[in-house]
N, CA, C and O atoms as a GROMACS GRO file, in nm:
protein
  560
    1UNK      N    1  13.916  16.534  11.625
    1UNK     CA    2  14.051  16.501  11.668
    1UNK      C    3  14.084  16.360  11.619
    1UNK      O    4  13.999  16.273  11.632
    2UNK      N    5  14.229  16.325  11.551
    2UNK     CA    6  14.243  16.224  11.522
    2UNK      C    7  14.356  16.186  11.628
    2UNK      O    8  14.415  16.271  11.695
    3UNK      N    9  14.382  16.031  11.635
    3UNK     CA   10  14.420  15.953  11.716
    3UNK      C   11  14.545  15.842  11.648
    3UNK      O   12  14.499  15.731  11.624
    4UNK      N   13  14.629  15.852  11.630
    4UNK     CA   14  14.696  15.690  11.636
    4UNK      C   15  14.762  15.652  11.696
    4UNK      O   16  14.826  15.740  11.754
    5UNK      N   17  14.812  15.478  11.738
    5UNK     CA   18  14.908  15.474  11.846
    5UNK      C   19  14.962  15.346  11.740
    5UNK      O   20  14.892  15.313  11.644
    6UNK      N   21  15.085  15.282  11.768
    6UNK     CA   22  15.185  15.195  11.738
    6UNK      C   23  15.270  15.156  11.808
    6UNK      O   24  15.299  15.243  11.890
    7UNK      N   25  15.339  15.051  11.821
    7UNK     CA   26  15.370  14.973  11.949
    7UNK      C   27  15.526  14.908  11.854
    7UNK      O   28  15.528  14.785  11.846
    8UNK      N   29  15.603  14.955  11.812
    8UNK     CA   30  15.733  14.859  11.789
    8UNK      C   31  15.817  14.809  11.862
    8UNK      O   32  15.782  14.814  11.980
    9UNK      N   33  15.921  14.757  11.844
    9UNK     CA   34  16.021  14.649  11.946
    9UNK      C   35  16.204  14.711  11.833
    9UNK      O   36  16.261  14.645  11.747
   10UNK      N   37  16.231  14.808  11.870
   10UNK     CA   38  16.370  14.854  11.861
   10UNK      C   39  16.497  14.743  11.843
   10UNK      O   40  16.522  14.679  11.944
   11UNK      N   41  16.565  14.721  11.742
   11UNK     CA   42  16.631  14.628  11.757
   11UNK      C   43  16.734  14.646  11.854
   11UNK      O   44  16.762  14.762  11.882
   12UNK      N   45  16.796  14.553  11.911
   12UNK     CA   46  16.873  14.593  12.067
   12UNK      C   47  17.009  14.674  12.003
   12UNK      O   48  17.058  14.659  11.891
   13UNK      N   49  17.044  14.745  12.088
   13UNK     CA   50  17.155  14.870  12.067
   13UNK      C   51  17.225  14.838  12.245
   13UNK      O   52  17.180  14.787  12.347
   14UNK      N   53  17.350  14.900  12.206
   14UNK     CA   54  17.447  14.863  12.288
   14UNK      C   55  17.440  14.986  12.405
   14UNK      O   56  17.375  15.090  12.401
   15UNK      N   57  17.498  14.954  12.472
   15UNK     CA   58  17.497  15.040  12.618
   15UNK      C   59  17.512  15.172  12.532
   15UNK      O   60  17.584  15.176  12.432
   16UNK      N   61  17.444  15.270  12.574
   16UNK     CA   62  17.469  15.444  12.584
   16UNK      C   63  17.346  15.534  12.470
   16UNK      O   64  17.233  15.499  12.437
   17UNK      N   65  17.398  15.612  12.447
   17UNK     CA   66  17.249  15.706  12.404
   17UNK      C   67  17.274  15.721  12.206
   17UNK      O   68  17.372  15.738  12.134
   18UNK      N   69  17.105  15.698  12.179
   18UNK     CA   70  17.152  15.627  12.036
   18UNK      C   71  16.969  15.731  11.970
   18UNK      O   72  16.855  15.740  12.017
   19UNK      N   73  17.039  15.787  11.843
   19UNK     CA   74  16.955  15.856  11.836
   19UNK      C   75  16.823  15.745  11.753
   19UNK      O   76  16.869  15.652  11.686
   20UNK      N   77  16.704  15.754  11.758
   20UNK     CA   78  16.632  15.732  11.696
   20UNK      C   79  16.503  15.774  11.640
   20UNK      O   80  16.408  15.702  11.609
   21UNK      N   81  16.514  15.895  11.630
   21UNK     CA   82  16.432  15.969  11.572
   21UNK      C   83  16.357  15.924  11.445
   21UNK      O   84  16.235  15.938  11.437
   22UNK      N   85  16.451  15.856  11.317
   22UNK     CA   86  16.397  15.841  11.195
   22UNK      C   87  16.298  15.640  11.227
   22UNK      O   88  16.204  15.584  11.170
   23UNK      N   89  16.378  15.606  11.326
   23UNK     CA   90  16.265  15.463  11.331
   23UNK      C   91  16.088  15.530  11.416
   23UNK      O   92  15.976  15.478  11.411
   24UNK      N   93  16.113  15.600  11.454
   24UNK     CA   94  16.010  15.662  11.574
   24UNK      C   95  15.900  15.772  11.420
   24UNK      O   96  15.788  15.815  11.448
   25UNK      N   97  15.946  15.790  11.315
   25UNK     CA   98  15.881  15.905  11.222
   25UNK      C   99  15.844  15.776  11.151
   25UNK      O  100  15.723  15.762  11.134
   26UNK      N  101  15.952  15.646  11.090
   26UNK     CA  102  15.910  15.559  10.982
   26UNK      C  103  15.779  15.484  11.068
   26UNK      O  104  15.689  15.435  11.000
   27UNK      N  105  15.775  15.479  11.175
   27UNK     CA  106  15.654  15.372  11.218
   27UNK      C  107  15.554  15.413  11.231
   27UNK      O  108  15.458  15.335  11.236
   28UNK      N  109  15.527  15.613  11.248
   28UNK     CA  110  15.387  15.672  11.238
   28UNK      C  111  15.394  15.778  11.156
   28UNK      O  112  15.417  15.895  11.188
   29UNK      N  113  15.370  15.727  11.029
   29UNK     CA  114  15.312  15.854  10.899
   29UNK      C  115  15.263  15.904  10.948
   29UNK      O  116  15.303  16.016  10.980
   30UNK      N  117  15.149  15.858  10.987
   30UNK     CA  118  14.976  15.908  10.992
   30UNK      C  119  15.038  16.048  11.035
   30UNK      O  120  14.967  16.130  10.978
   31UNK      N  121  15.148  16.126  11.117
   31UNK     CA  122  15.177  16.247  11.179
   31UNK      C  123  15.145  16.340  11.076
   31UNK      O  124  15.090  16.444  11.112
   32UNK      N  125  15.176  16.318  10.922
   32UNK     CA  126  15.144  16.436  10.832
   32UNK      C  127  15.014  16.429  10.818
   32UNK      O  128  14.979  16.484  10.713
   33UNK      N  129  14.912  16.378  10.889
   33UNK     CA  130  14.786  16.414  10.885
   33UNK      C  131  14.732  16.506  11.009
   33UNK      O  132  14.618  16.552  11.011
   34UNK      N  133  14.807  16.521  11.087
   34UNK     CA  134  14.766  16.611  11.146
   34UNK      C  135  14.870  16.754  11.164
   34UNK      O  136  14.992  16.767  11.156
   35UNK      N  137  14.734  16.874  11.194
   35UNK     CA  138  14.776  16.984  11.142
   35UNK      C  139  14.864  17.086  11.276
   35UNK      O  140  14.952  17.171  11.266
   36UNK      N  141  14.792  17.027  11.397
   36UNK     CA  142  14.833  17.051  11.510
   36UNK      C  143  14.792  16.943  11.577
   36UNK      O  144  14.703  16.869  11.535
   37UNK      N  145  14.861  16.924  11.704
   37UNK     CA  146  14.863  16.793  11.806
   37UNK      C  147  15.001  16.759  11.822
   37UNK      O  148  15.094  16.821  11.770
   38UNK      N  149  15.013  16.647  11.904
   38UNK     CA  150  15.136  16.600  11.988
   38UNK      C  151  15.174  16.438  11.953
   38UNK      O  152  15.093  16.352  11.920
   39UNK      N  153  15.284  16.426  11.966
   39UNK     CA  154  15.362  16.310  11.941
   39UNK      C  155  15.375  16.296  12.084
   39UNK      O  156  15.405  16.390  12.157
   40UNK      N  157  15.344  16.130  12.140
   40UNK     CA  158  15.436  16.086  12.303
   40UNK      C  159  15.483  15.982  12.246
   40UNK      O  160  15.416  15.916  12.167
   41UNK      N  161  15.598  15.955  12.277
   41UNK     CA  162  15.688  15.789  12.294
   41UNK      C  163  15.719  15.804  12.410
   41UNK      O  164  15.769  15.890  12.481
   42UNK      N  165  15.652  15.630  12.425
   42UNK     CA  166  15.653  15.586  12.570
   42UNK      C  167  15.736  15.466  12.575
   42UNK      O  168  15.711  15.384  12.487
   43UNK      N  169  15.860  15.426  12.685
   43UNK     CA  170  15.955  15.312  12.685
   43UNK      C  171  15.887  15.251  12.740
   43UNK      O  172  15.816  15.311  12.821
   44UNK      N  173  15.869  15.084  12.725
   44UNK     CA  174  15.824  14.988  12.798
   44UNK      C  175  15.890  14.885  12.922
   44UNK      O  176  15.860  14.776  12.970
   45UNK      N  177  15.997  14.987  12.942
   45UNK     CA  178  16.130  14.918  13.024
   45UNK      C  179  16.157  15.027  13.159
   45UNK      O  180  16.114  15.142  13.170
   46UNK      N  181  16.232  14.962  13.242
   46UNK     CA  182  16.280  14.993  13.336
   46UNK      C  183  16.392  15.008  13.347
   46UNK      O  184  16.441  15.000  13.460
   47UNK      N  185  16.462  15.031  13.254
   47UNK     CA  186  16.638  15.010  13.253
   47UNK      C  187  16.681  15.059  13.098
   47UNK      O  188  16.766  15.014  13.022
   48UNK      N  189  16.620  15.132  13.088
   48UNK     CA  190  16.642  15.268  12.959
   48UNK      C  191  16.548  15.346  12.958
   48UNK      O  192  16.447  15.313  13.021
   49UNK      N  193  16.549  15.493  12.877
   49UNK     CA  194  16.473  15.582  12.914
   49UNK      C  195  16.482  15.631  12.784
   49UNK      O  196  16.554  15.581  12.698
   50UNK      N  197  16.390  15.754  12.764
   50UNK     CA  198  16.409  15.860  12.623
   50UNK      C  199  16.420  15.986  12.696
   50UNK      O  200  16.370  16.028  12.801
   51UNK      N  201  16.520  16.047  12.589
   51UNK     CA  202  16.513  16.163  12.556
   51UNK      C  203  16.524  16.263  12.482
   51UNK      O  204  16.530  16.206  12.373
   52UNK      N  205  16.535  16.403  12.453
   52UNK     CA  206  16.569  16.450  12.341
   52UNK      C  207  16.702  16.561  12.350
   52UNK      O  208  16.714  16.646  12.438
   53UNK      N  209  16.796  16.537  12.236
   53UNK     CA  210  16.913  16.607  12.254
   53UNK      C  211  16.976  16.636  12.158
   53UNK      O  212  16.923  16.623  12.048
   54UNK      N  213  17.081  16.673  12.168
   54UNK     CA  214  17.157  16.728  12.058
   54UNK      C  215  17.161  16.590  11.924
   54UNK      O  216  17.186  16.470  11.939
   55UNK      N  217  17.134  16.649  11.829
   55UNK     CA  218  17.122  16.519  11.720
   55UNK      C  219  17.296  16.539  11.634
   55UNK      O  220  17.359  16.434  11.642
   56UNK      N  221  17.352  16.620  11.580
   56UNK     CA  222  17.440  16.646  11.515
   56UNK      C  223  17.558  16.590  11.543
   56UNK      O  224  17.618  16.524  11.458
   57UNK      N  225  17.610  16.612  11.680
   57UNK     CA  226  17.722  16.561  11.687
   57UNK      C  227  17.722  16.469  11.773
   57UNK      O  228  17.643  16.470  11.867
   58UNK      N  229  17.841  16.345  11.746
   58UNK     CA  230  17.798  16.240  11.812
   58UNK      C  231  17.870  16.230  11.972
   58UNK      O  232  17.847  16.151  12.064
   59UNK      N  233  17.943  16.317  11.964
   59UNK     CA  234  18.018  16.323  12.083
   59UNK      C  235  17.944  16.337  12.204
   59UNK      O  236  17.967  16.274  12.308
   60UNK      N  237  17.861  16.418  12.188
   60UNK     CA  238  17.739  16.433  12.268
   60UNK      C  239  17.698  16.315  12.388
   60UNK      O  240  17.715  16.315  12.510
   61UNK      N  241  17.616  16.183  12.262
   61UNK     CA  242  17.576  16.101  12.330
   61UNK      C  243  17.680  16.070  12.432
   61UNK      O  244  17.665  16.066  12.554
   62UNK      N  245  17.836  16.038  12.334
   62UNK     CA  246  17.908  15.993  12.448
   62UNK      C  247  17.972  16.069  12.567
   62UNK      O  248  18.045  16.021  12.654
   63UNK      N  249  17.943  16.157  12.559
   63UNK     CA  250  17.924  16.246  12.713
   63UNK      C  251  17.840  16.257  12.786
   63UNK      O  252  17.851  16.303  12.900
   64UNK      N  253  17.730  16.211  12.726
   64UNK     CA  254  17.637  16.178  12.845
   64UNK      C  255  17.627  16.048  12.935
   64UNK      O  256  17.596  16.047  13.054
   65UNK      N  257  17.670  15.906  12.830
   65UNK     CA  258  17.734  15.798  12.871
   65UNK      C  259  17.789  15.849  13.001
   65UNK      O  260  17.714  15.854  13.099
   66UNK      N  261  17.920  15.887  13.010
   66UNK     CA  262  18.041  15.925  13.062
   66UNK      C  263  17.950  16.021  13.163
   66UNK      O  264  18.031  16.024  13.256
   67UNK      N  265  17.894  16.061  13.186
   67UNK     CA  266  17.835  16.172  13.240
   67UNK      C  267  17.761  16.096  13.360
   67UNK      O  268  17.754  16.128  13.479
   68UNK      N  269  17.721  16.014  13.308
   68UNK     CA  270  17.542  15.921  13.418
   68UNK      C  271  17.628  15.804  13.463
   68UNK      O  272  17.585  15.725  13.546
   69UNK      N  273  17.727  15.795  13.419
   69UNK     CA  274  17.814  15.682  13.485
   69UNK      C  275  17.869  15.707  13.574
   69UNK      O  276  17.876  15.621  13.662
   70UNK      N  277  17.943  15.855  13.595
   70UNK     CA  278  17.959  15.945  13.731
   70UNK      C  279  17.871  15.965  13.804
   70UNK      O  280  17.890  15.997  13.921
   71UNK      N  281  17.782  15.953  13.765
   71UNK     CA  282  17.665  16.033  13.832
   71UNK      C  283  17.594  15.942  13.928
   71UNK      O  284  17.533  15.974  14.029
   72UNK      N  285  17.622  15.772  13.857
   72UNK     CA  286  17.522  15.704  13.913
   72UNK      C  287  17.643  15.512  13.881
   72UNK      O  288  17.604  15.412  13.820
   73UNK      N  289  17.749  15.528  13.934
   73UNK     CA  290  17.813  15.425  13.918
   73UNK      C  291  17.818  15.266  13.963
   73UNK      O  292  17.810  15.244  14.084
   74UNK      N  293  17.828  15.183  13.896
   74UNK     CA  294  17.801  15.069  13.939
   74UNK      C  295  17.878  15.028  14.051
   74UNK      O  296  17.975  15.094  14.088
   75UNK      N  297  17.834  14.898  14.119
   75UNK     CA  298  17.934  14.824  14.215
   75UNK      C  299  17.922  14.917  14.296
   75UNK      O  300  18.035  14.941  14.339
   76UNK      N  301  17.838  14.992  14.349
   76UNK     CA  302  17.790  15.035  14.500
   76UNK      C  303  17.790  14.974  14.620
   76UNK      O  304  17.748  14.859  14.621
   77UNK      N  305  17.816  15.009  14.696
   77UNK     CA  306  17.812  14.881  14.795
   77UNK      C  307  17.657  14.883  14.890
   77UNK      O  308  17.617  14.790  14.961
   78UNK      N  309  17.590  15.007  14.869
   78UNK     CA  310  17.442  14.980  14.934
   78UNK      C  311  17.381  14.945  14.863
   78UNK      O  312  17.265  14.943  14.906
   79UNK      N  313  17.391  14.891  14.709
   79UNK     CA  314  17.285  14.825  14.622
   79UNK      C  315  17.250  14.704  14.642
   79UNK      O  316  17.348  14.630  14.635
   80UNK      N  317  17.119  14.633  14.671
   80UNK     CA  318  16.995  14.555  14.738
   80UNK      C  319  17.034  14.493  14.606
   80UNK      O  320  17.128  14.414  14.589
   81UNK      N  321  16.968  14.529  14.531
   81UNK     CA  322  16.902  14.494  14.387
   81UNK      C  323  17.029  14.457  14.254
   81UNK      O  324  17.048  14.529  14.156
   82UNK      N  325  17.082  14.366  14.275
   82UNK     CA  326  17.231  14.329  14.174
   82UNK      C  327  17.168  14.198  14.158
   82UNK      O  328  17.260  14.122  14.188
   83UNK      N  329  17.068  14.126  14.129
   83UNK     CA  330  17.022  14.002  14.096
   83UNK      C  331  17.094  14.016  13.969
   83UNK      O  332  17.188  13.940  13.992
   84UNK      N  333  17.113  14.058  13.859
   84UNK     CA  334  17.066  14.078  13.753
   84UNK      C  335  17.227  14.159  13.688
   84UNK      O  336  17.253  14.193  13.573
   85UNK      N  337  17.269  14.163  13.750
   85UNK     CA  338  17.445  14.219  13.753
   85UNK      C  339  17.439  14.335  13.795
   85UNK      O  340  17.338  14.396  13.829
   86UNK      N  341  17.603  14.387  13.792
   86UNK     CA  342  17.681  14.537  13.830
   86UNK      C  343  17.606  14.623  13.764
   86UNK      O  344  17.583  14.710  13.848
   87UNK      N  345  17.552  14.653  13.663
   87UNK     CA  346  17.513  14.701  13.578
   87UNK      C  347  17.269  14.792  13.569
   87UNK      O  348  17.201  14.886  13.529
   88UNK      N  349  17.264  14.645  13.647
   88UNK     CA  350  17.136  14.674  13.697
   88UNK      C  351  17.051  14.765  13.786
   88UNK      O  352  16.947  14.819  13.748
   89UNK      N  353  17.096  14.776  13.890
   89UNK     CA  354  17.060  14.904  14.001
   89UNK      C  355  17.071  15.009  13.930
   89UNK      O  356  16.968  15.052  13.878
   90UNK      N  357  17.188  15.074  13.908
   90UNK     CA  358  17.235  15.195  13.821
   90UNK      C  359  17.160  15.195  13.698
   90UNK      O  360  17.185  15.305  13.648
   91UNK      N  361  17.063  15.117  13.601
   91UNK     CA  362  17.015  15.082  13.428
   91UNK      C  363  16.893  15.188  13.551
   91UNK      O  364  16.862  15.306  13.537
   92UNK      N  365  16.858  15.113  13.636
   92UNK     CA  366  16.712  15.151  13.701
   92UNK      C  367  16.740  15.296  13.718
   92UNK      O  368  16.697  15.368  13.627
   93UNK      N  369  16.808  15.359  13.826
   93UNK     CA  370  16.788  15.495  13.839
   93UNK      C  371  16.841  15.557  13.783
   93UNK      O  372  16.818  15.676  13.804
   94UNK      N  373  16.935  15.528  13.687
   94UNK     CA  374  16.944  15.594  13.561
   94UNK      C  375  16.777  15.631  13.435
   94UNK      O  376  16.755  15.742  13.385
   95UNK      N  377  16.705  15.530  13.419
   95UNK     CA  378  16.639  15.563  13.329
   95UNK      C  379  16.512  15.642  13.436
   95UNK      O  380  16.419  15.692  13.372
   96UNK      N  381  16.504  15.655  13.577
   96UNK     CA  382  16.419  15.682  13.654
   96UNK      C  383  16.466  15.837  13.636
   96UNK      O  384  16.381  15.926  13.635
   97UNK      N  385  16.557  15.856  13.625
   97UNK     CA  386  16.667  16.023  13.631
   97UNK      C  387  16.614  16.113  13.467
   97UNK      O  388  16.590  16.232  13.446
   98UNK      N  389  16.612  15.961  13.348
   98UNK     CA  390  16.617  16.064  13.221
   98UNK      C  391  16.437  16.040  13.216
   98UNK      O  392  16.374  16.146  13.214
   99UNK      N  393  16.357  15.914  13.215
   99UNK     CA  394  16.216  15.973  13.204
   99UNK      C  395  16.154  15.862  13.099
   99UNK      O  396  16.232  15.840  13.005
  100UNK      N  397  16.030  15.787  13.095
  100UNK     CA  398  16.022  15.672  12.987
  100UNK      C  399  15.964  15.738  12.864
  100UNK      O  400  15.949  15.696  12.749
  101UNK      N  401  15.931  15.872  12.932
  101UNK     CA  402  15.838  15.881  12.781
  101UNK      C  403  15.838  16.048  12.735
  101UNK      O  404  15.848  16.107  12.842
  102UNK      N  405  15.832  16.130  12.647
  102UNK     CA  406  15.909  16.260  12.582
  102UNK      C  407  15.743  16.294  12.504
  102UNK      O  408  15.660  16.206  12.477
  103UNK      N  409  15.727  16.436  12.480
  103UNK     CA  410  15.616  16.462  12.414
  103UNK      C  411  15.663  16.589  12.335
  103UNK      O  412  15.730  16.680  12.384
  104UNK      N  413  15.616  16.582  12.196
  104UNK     CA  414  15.684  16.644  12.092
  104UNK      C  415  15.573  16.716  12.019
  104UNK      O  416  15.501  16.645  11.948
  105UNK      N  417  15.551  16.825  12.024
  105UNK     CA  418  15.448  16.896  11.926
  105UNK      C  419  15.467  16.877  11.765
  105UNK      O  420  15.568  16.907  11.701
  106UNK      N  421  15.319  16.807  11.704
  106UNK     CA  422  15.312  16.819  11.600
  106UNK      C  423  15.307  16.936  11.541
  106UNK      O  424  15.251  17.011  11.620
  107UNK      N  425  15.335  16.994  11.442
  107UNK     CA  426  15.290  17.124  11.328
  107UNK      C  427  15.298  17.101  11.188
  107UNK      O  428  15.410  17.097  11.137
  108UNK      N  429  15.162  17.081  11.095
  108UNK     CA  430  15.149  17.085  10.988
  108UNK      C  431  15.234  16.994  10.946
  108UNK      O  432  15.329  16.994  10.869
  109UNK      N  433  15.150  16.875  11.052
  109UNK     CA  434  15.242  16.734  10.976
  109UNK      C  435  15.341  16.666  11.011
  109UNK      O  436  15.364  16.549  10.981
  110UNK      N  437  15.423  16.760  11.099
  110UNK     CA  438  15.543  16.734  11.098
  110UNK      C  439  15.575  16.742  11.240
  110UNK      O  440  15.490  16.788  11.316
  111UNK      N  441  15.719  16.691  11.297
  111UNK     CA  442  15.788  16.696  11.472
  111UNK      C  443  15.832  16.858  11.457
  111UNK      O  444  15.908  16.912  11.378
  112UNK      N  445  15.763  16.904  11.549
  112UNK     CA  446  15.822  17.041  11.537
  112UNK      C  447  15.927  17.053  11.641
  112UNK      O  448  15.897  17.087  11.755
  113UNK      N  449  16.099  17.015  11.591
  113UNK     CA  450  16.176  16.989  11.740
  113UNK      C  451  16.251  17.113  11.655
  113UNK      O  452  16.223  17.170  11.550
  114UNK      N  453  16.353  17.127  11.749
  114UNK     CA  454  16.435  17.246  11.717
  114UNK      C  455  16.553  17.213  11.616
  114UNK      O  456  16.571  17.092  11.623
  115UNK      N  457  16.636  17.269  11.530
  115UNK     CA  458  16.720  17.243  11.421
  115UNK      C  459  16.808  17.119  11.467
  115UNK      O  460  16.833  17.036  11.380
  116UNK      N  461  16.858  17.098  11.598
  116UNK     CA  462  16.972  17.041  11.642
  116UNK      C  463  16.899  16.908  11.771
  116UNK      O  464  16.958  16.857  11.866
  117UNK      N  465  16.753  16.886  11.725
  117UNK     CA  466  16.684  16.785  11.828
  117UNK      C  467  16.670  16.672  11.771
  117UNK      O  468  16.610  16.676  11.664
  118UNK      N  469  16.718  16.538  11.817
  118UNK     CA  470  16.635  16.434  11.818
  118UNK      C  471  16.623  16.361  11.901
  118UNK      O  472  16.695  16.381  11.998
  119UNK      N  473  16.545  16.262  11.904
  119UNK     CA  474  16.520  16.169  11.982
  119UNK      C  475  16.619  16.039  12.005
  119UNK      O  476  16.693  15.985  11.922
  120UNK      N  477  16.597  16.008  12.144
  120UNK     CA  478  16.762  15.948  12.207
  120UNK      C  479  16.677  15.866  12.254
  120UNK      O  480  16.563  15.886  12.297
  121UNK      N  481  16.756  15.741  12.242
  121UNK     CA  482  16.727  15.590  12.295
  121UNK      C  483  16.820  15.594  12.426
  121UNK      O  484  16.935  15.634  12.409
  122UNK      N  485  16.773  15.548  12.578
  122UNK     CA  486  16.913  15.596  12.655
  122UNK      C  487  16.922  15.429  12.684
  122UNK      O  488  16.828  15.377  12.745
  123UNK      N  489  16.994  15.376  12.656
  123UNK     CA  490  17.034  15.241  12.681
  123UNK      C  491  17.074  15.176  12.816
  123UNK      O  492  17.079  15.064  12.766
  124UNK      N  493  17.104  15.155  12.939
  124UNK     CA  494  17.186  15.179  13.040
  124UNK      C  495  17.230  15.030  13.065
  124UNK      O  496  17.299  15.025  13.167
  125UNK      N  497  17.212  14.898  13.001
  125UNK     CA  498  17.218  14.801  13.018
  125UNK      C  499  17.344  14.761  12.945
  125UNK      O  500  17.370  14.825  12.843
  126UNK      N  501  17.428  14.664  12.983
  126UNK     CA  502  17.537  14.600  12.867
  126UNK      C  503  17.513  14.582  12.763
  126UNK      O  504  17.548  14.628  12.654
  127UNK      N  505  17.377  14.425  12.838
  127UNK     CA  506  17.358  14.333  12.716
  127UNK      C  507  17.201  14.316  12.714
  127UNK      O  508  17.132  14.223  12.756
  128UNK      N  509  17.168  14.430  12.655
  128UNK     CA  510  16.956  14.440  12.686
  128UNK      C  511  16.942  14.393  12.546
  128UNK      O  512  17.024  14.393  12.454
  129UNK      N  513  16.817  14.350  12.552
  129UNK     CA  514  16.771  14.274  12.444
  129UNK      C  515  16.714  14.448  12.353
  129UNK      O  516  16.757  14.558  12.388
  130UNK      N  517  16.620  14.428  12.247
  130UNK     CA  518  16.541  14.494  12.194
  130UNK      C  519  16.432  14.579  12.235
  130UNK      O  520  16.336  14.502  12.236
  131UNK      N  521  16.385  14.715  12.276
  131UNK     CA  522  16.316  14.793  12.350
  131UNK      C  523  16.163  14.791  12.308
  131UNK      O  524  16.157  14.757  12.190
  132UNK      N  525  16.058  14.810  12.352
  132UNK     CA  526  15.980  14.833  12.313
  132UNK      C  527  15.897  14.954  12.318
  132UNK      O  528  15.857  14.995  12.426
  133UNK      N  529  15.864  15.024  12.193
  133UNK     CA  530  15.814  15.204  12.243
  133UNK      C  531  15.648  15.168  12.208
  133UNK      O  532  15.595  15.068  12.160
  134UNK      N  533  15.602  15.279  12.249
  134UNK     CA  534  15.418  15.302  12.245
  134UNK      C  535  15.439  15.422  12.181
  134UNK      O  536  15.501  15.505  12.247
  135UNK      N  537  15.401  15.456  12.060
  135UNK     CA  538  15.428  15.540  11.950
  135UNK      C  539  15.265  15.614  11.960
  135UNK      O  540  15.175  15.540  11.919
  136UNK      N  541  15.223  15.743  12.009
  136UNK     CA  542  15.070  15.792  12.006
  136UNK      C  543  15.100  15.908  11.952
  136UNK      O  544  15.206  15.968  11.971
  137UNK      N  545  15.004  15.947  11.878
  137UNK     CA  546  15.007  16.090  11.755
  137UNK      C  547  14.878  16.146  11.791
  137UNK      O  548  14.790  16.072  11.749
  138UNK      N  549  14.837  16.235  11.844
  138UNK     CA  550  14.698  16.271  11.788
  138UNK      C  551  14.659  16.439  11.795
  138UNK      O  552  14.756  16.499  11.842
  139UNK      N  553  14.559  16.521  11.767
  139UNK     CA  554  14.545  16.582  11.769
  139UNK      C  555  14.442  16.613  11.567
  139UNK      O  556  14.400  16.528  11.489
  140UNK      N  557  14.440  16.760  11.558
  140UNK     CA  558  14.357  16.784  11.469
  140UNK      C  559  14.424  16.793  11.334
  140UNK      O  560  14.357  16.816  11.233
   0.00000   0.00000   0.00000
């Protein structure tokens, strides 16, 4: 069984869901070395999340924006936790809701996702700096 892991820092992206599939493939080749096994990306944050979704159209992301903002809106009035702005409480159980880390079957090299999948950066912050992922490949 082979093994690799990689650790990059995402350049910062603006509030809402941003695909990044092709930075997440450019930082681990090594995937066309294996024939079967699994891809995990893991977020190193608390206030964005991954996931995987419709890649094609972009409207998408921004309905999901629009979507988790209903779902989970700022300026609450039982939120403890606003050190950090309007924006903070809600970054948290927002990325607690989508998940830090996604696992993707390798096949013969390659992300075996479905025609219309990629991988989504979920942003939930205004003004977040640059993300950091844990990139692990392994299998045979």
């Amino acid at each position: 069984m082979k093994f690799y892991q990689k650790e990059i820092r995402l350049k910062p992206f603006s509030r809402g869901y941003h695909l990044i599939t092709n930075e997440v493939l450019d930082t681990i080749s090594e995937i066309s070395a294996i024939n079967m096994g699994v891809l995990q990306v893991f977020i190193k944050h608390t206030s964005a999340s991954l996931t995987i979704n419709e890649n094609a159209d972009p409207t998408v992301r921004v309905d999901f924006e629009s979507h988790m903002n209903e779902m989970v809106p700022e300026n609450t009035p039982y939120y403890m936790h606003t050190y950090e702005g309007p924006d903070d409480m809600p970054a948290h159980i927002k990325a607690s809701l989508m998940g830090t880390s996604i696992q993707i079957p390798i096949t013969k090299g390659r992300l075996n996702l479905g025609i219309w999948q990629g991988i989504y950066l979920c942003e939930h912050r205004n003004n977040a700096s640059g993300r950091s992922l844990v990139i692990t490949a392994y299998g045979n």
